[in-house]
PQR file of N, CA, C, O and H, with PARSE charges and radii, in Angstrom:
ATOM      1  N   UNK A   1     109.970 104.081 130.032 -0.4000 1.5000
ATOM      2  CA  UNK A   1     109.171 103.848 128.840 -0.0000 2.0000
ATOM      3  C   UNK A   1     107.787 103.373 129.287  0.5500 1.7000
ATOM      4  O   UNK A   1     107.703 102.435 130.080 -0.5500 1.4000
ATOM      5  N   UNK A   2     106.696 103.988 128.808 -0.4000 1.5000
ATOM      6  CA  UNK A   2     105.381 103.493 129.110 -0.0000 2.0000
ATOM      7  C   UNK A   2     104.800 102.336 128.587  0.5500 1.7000
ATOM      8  O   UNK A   2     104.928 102.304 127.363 -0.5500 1.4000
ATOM      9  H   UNK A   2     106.764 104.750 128.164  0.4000 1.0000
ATOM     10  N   UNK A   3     104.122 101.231 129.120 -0.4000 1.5000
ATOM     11  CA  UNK A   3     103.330  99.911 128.547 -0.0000 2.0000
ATOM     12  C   UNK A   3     102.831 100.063 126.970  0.5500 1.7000
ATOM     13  O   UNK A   3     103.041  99.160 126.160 -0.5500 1.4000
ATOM     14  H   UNK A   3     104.018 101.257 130.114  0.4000 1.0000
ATOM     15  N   UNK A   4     102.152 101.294 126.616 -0.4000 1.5000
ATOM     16  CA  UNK A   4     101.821 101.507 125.324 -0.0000 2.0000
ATOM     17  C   UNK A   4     102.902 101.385 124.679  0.5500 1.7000
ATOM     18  O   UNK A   4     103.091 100.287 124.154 -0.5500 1.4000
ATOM     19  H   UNK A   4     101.982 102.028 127.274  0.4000 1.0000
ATOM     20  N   UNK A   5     103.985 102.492 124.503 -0.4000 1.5000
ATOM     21  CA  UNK A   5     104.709 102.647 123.638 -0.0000 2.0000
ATOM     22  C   UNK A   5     105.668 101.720 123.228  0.5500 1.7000
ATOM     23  O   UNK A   5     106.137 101.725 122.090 -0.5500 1.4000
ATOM     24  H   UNK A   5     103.832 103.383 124.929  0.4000 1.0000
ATOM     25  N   UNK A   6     106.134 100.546 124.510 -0.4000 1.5000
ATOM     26  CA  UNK A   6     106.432  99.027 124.552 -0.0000 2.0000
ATOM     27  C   UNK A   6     105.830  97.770 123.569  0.5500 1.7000
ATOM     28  O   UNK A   6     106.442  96.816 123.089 -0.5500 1.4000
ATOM     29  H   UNK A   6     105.753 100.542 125.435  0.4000 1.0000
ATOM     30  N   UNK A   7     104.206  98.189 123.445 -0.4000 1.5000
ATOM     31  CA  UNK A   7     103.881  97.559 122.803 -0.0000 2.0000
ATOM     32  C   UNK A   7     103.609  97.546 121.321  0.5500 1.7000
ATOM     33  O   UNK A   7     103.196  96.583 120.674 -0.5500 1.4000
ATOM     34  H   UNK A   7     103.709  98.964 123.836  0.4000 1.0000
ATOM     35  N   UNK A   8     103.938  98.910 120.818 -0.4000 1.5000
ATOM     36  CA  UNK A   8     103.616  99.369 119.678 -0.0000 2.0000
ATOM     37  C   UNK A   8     105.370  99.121 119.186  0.5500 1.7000
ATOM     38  O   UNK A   8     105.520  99.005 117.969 -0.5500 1.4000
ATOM     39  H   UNK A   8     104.273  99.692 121.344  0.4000 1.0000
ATOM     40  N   UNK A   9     106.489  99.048 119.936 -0.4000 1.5000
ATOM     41  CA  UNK A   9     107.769  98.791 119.456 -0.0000 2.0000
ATOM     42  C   UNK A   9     107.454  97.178 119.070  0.5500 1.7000
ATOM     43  O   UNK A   9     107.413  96.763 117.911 -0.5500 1.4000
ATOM     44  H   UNK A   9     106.367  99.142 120.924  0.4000 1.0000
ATOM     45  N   UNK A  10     107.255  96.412 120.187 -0.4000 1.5000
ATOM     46  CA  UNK A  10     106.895  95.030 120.082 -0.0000 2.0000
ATOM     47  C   UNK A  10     106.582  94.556 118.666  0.5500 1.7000
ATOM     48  O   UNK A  10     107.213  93.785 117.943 -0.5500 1.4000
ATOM     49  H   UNK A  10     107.288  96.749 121.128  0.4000 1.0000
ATOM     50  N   UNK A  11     105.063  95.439 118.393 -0.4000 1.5000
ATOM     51  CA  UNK A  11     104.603  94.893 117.035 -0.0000 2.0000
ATOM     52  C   UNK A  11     105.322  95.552 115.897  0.5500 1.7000
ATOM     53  O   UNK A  11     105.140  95.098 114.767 -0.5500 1.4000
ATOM     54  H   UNK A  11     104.551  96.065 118.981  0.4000 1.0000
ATOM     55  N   UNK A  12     106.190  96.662 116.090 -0.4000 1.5000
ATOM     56  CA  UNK A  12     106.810  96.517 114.528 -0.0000 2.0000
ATOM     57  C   UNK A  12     108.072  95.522 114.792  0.5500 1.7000
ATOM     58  O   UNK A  12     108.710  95.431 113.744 -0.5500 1.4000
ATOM     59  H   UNK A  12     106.339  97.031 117.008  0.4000 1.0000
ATOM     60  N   UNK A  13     108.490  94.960 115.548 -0.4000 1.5000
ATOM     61  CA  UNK A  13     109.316  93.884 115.472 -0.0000 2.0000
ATOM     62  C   UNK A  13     108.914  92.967 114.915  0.5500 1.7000
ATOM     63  O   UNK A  13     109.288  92.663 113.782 -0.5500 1.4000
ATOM     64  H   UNK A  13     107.972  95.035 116.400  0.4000 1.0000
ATOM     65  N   UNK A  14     108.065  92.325 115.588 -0.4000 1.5000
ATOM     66  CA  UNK A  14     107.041  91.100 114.886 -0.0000 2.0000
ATOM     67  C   UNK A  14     106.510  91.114 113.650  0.5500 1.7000
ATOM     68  O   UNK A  14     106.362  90.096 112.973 -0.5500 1.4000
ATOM     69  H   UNK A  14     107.762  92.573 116.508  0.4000 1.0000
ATOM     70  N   UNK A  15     106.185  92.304 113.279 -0.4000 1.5000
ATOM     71  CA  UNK A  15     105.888  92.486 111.654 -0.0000 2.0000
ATOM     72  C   UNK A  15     107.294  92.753 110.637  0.5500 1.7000
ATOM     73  O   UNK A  15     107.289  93.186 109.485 -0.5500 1.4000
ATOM     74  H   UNK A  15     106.305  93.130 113.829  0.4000 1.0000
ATOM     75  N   UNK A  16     108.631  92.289 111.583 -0.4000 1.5000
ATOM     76  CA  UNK A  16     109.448  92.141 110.469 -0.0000 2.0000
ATOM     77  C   UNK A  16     109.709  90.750 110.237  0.5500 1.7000
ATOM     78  O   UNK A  16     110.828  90.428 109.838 -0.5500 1.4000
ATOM     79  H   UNK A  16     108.635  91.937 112.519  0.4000 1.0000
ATOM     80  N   UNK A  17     108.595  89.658 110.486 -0.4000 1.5000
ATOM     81  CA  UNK A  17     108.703  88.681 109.778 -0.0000 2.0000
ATOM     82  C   UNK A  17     108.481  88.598 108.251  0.5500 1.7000
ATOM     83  O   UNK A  17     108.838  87.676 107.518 -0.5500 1.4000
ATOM     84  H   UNK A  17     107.686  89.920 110.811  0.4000 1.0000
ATOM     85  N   UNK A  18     107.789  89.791 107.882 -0.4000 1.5000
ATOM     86  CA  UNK A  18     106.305  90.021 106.970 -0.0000 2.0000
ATOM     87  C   UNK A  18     107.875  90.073 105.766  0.5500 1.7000
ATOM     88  O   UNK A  18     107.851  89.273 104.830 -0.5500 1.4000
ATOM     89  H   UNK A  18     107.499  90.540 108.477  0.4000 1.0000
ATOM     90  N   UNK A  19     109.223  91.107 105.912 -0.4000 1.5000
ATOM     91  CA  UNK A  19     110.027  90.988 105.125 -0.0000 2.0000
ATOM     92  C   UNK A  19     110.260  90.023 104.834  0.5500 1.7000
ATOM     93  O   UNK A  19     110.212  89.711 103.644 -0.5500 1.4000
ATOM     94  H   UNK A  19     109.243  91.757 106.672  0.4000 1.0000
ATOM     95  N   UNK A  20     110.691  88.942 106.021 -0.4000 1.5000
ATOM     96  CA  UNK A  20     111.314  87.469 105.214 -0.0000 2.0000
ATOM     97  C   UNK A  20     110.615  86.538 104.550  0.5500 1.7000
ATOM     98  O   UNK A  20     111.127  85.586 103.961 -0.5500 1.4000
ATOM     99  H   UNK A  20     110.730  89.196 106.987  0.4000 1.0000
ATOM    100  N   UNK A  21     108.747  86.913 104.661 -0.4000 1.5000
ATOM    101  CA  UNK A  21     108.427  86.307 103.767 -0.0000 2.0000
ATOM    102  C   UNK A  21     108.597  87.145 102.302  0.5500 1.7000
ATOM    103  O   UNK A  21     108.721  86.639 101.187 -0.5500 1.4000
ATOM    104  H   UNK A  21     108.331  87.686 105.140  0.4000 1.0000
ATOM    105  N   UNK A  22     108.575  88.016 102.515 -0.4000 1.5000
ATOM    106  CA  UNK A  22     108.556  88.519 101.017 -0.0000 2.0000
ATOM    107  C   UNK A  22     109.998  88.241 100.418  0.5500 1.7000
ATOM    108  O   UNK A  22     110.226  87.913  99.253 -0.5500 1.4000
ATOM    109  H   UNK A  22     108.474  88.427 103.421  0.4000 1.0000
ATOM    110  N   UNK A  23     110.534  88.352 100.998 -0.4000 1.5000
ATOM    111  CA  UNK A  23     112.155  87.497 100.662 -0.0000 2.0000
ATOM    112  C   UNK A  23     111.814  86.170 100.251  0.5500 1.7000
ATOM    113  O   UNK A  23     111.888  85.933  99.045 -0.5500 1.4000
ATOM    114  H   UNK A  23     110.349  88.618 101.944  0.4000 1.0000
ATOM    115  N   UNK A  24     111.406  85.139 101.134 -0.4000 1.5000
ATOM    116  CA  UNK A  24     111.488  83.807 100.936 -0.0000 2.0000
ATOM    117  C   UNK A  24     110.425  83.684  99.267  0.5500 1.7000
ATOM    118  O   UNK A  24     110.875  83.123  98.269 -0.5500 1.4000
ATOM    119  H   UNK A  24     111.345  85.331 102.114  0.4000 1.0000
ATOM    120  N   UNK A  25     109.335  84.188  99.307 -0.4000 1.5000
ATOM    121  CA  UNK A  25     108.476  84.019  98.033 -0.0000 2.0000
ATOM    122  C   UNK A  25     109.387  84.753  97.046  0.5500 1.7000
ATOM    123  O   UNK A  25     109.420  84.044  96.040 -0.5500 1.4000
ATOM    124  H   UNK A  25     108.970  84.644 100.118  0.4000 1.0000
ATOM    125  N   UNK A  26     110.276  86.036  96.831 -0.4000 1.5000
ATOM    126  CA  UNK A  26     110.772  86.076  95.723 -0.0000 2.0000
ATOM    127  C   UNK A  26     112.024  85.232  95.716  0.5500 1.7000
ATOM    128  O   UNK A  26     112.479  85.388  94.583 -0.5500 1.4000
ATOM    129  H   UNK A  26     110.249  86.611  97.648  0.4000 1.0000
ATOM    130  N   UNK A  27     112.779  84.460  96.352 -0.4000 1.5000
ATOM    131  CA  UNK A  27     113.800  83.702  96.145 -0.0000 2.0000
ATOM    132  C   UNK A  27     112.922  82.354  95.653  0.5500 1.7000
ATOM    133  O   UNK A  27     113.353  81.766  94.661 -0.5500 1.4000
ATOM    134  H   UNK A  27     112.410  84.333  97.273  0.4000 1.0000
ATOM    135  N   UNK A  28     112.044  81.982  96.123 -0.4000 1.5000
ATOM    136  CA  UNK A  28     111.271  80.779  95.698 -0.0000 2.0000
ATOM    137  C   UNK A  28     110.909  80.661  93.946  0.5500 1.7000
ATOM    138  O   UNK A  28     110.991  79.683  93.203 -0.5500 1.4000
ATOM    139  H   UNK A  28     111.694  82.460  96.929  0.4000 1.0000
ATOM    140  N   UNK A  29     110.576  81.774  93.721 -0.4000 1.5000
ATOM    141  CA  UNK A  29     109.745  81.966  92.214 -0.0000 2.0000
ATOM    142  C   UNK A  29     111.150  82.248  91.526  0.5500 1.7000
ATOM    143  O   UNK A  29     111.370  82.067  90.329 -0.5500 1.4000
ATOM    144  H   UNK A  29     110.510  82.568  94.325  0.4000 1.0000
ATOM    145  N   UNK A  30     111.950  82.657  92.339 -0.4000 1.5000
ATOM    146  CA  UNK A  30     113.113  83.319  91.187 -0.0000 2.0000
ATOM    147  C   UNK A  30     113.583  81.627  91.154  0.5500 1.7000
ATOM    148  O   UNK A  30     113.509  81.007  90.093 -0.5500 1.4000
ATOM    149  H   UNK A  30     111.771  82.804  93.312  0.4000 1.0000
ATOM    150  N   UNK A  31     114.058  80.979  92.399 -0.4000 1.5000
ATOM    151  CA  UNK A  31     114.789  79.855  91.935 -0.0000 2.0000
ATOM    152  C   UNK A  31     113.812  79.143  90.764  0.5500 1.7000
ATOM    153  O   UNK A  31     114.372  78.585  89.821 -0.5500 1.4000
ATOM    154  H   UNK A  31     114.118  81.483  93.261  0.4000 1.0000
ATOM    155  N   UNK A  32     112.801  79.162  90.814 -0.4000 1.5000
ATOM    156  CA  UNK A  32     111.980  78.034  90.004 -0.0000 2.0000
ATOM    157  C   UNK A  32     111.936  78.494  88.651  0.5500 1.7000
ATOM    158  O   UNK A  32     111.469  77.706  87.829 -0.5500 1.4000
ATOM    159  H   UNK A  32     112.345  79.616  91.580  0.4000 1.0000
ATOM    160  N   UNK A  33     112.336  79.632  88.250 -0.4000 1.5000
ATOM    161  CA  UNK A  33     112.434  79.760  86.838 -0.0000 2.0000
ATOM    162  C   UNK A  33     113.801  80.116  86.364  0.5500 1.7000
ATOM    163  O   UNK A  33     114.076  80.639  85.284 -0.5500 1.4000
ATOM    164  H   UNK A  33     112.716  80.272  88.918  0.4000 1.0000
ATOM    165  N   UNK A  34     114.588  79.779  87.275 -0.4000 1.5000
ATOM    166  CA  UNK A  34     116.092  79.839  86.676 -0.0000 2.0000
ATOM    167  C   UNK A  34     115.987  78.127  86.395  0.5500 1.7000
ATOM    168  O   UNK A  34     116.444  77.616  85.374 -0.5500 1.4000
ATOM    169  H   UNK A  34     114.365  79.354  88.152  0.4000 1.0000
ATOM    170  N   UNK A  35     115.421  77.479  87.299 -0.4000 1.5000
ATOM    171  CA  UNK A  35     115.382  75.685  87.270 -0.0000 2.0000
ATOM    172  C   UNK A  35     114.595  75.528  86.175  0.5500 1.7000
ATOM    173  O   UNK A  35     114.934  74.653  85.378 -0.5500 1.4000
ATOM    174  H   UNK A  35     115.049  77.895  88.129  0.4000 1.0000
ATOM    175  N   UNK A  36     113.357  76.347  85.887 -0.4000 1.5000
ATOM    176  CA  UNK A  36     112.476  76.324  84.568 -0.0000 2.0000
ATOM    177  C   UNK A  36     112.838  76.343  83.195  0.5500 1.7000
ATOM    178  O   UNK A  36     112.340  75.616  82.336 -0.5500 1.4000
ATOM    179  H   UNK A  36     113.081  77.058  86.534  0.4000 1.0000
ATOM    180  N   UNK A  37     114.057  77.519  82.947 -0.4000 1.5000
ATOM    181  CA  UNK A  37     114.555  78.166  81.955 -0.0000 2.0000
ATOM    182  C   UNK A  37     115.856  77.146  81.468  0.5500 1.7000
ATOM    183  O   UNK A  37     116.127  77.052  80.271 -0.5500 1.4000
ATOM    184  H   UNK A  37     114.462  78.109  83.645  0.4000 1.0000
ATOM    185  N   UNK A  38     116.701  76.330  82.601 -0.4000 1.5000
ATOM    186  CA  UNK A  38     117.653  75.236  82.208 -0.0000 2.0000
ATOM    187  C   UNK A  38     117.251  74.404  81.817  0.5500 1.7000
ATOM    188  O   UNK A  38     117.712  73.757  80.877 -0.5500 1.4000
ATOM    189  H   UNK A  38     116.481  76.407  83.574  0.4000 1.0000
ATOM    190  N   UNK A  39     115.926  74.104  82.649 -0.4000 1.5000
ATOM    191  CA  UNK A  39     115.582  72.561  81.996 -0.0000 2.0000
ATOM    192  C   UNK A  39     113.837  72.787  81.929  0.5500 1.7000
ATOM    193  O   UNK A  39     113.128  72.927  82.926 -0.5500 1.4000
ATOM    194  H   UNK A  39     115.552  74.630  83.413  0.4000 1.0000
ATOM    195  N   UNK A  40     113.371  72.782  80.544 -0.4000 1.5000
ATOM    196  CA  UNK A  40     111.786  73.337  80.340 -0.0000 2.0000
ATOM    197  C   UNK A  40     111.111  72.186  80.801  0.5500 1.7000
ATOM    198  O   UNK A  40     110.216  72.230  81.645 -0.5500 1.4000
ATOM    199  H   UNK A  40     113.947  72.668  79.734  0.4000 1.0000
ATOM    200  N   UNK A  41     111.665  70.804  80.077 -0.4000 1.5000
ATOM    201  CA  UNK A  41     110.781  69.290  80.287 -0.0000 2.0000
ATOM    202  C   UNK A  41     110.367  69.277  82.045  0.5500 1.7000
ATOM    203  O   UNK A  41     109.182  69.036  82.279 -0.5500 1.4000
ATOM    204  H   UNK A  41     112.392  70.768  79.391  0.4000 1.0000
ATOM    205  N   UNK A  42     111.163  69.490  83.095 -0.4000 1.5000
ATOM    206  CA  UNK A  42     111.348  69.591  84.089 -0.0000 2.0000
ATOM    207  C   UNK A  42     110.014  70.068  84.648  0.5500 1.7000
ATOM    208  O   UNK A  42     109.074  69.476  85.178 -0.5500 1.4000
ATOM    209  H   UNK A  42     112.125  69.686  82.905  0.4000 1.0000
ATOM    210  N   UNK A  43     110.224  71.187  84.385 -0.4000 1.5000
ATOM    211  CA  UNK A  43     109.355  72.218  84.814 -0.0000 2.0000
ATOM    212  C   UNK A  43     107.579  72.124  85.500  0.5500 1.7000
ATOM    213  O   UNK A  43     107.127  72.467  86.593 -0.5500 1.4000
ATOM    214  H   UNK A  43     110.988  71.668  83.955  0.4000 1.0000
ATOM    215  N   UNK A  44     106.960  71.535  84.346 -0.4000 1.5000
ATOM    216  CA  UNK A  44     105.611  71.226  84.824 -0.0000 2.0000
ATOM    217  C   UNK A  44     105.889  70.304  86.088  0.5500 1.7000
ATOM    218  O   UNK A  44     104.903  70.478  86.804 -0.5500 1.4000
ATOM    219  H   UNK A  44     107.327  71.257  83.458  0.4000 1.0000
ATOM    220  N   UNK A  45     106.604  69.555  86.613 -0.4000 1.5000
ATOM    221  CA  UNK A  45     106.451  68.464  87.661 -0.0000 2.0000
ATOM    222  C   UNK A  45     107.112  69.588  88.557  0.5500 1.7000
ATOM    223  O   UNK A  45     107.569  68.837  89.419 -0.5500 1.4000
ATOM    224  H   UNK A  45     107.405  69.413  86.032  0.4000 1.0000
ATOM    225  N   UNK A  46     107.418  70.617  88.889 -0.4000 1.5000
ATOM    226  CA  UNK A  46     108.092  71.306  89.668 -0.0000 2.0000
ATOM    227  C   UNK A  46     106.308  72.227  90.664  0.5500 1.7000
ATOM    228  O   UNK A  46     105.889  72.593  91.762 -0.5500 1.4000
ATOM    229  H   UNK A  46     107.047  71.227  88.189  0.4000 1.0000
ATOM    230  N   UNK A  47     105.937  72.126  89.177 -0.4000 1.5000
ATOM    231  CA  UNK A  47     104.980  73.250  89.693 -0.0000 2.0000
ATOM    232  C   UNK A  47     104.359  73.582  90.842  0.5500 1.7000
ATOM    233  O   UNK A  47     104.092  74.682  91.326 -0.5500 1.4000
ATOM    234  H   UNK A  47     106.278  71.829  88.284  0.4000 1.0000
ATOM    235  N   UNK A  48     104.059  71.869  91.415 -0.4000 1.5000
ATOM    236  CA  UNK A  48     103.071  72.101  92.547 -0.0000 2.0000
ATOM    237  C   UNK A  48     103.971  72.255  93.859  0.5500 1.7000
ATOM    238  O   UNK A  48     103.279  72.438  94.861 -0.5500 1.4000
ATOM    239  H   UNK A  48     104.276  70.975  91.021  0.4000 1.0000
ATOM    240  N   UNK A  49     105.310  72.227  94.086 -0.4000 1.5000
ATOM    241  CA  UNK A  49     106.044  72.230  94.578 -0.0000 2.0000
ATOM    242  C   UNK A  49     106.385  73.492  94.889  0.5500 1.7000
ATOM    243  O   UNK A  49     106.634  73.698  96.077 -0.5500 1.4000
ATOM    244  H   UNK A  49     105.872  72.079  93.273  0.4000 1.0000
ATOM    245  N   UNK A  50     106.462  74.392  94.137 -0.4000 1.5000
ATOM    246  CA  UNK A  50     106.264  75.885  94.268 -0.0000 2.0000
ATOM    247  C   UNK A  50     105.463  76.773  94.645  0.5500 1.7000
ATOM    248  O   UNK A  50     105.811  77.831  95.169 -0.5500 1.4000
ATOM    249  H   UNK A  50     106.260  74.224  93.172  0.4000 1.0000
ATOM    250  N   UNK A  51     104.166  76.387  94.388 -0.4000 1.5000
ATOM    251  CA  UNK A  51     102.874  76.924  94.881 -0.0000 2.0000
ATOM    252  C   UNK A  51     102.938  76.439  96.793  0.5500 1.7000
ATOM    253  O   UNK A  51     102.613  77.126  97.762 -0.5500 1.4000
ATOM    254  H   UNK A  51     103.883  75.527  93.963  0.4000 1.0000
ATOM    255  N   UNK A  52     103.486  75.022  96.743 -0.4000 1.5000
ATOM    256  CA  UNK A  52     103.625  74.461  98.510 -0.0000 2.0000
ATOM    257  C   UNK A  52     104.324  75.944  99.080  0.5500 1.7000
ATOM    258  O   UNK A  52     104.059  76.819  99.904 -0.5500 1.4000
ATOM    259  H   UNK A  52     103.751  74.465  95.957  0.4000 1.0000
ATOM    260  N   UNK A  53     105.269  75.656  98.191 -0.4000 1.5000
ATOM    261  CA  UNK A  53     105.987  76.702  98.949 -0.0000 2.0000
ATOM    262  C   UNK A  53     106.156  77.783  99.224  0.5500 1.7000
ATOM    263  O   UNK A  53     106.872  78.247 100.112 -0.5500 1.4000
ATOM    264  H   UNK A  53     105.485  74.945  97.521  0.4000 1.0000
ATOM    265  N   UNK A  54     105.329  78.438  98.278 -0.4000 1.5000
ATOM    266  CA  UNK A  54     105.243  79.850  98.304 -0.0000 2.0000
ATOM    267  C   UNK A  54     103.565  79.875  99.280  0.5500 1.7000
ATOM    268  O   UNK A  54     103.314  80.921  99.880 -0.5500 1.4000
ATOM    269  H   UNK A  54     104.747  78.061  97.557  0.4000 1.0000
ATOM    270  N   UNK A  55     102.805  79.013  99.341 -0.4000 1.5000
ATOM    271  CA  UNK A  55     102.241  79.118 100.341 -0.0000 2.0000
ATOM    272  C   UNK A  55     102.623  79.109 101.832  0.5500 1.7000
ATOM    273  O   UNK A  55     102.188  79.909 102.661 -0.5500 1.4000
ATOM    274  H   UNK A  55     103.008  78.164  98.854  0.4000 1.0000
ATOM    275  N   UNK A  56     103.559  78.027 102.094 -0.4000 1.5000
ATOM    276  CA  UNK A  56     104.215  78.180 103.197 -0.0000 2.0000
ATOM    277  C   UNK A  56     104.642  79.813 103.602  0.5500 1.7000
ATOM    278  O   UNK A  56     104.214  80.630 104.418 -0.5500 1.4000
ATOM    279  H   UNK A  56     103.912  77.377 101.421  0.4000 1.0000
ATOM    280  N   UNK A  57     105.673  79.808 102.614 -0.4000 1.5000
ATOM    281  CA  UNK A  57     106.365  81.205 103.106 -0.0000 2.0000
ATOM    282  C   UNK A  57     105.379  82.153 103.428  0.5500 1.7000
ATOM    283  O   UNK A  57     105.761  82.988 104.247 -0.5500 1.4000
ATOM    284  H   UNK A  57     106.021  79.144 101.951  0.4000 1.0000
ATOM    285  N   UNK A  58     104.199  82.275 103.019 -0.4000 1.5000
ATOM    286  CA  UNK A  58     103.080  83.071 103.045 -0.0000 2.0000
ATOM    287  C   UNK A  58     102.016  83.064 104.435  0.5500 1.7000
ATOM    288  O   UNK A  58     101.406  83.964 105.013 -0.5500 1.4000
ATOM    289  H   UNK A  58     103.888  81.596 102.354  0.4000 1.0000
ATOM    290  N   UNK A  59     102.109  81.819 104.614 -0.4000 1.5000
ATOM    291  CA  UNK A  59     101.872  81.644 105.936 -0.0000 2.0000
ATOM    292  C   UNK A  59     102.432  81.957 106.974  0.5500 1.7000
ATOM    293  O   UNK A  59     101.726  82.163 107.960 -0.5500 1.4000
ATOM    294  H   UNK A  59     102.604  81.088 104.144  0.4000 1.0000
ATOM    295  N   UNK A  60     103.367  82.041 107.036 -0.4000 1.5000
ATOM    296  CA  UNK A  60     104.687  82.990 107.963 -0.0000 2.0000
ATOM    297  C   UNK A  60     104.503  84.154 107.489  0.5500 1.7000
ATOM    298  O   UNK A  60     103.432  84.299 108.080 -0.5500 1.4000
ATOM    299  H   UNK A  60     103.941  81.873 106.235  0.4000 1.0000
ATOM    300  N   UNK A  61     104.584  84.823 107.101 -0.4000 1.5000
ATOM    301  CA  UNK A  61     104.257  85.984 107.121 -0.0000 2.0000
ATOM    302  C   UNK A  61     102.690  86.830 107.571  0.5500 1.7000
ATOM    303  O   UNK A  61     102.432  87.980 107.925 -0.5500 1.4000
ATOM    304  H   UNK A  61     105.454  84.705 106.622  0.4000 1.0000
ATOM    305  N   UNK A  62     101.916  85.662 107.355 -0.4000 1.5000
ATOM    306  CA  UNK A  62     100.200  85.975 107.587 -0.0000 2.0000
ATOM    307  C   UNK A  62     100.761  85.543 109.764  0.5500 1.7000
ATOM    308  O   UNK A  62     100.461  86.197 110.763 -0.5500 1.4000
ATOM    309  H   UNK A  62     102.126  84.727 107.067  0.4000 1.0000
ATOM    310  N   UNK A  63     101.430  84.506 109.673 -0.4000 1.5000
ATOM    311  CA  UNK A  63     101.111  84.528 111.544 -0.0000 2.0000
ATOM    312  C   UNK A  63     101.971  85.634 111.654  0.5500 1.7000
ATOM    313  O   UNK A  63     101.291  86.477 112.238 -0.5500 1.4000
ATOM    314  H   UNK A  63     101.675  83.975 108.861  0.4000 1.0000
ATOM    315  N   UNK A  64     103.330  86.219 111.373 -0.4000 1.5000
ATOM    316  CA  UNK A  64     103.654  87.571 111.843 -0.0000 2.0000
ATOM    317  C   UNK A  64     102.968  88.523 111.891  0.5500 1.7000
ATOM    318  O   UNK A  64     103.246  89.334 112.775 -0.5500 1.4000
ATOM    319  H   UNK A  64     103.883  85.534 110.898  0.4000 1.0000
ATOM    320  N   UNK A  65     101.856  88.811 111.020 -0.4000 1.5000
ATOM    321  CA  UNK A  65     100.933  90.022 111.410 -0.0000 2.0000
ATOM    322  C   UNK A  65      99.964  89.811 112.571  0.5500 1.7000
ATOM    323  O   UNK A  65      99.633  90.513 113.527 -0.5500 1.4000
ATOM    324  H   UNK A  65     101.630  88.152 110.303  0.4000 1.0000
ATOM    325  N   UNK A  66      99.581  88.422 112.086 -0.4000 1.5000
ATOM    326  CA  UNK A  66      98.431  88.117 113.531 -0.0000 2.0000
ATOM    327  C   UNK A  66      99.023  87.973 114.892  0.5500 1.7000
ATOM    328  O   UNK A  66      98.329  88.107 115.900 -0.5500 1.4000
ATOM    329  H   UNK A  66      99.849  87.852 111.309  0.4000 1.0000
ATOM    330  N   UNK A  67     100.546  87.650 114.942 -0.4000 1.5000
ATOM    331  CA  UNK A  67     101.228  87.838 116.112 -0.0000 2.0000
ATOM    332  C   UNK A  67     101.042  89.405 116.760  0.5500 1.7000
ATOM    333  O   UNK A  67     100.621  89.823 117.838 -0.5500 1.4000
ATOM    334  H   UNK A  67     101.110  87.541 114.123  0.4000 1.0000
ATOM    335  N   UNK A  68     101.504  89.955 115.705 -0.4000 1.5000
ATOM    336  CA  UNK A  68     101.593  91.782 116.001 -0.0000 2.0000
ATOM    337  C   UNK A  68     100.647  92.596 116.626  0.5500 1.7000
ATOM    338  O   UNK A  68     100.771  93.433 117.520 -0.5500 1.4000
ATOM    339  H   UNK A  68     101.847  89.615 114.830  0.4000 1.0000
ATOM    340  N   UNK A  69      99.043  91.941 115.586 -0.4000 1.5000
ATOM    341  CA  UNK A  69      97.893  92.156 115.931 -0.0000 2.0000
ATOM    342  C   UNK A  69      97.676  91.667 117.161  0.5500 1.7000
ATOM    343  O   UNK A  69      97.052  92.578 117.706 -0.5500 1.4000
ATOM    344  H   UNK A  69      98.942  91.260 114.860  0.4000 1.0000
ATOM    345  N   UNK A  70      97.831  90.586 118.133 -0.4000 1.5000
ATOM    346  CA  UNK A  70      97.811  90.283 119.407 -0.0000 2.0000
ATOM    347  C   UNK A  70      98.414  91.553 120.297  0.5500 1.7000
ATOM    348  O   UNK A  70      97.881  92.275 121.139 -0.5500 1.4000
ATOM    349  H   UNK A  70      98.338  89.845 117.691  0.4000 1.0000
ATOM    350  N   UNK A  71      99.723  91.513 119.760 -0.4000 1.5000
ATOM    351  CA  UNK A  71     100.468  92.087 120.635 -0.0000 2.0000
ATOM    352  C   UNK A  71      99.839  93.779 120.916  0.5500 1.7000
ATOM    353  O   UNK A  71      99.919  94.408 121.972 -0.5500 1.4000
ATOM    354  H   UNK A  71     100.157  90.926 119.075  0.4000 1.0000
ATOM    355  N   UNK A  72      99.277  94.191 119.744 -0.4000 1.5000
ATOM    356  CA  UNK A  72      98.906  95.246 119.522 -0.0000 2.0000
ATOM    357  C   UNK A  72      97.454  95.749 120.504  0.5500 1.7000
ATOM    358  O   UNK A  72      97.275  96.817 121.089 -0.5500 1.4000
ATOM    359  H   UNK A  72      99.212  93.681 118.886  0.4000 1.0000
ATOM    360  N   UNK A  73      96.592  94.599 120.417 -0.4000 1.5000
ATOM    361  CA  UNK A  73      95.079  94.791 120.703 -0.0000 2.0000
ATOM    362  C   UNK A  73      94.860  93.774 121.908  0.5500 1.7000
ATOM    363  O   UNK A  73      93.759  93.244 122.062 -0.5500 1.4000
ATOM    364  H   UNK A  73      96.737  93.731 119.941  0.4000 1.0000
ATOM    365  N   UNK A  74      95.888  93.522 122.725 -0.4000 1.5000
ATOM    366  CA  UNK A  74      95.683  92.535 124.040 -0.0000 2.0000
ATOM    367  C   UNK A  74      96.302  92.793 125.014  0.5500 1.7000
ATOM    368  O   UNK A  74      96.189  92.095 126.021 -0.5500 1.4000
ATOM    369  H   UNK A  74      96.782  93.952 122.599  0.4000 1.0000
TER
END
């Protein structure tokens, strides 16, 4: 197997982090409005808690591409 074609396998590995964030942000939003929809009073104090987190998850997924992109262009 040649160095190129090694590295171009490499980065679609690494860019299958990019799924689990998109996993983790729709399990995040889904849990928060099944928790929303049981209990409404609840809800507003949840909010910023969700946005944390769906930033997080988002951030993992933003370093899996920039991982890839390394791997890709170095």
């Amino acid at each position: 197997m040649e160095a190129e074609a090694a590295k171009y396998i490499g980065a679609g590995l690494a860019m299958l982090g990019m799924i689990g964030a998109g996993i983790g942000v729709g399990i995040i939003f889904g849990n928060f409005l099944n928790g929303a929809l049981r209990n409404p009073g609840a809800a507003g104090g949840q909010t910023g808690n969700l946005f944390v987190g769906a930033a997080l998850a988002e951030a993992l997924g933003i370093l899996a591409f920039v991982v890839a992109m390394m791997i890709m262009f170095m």
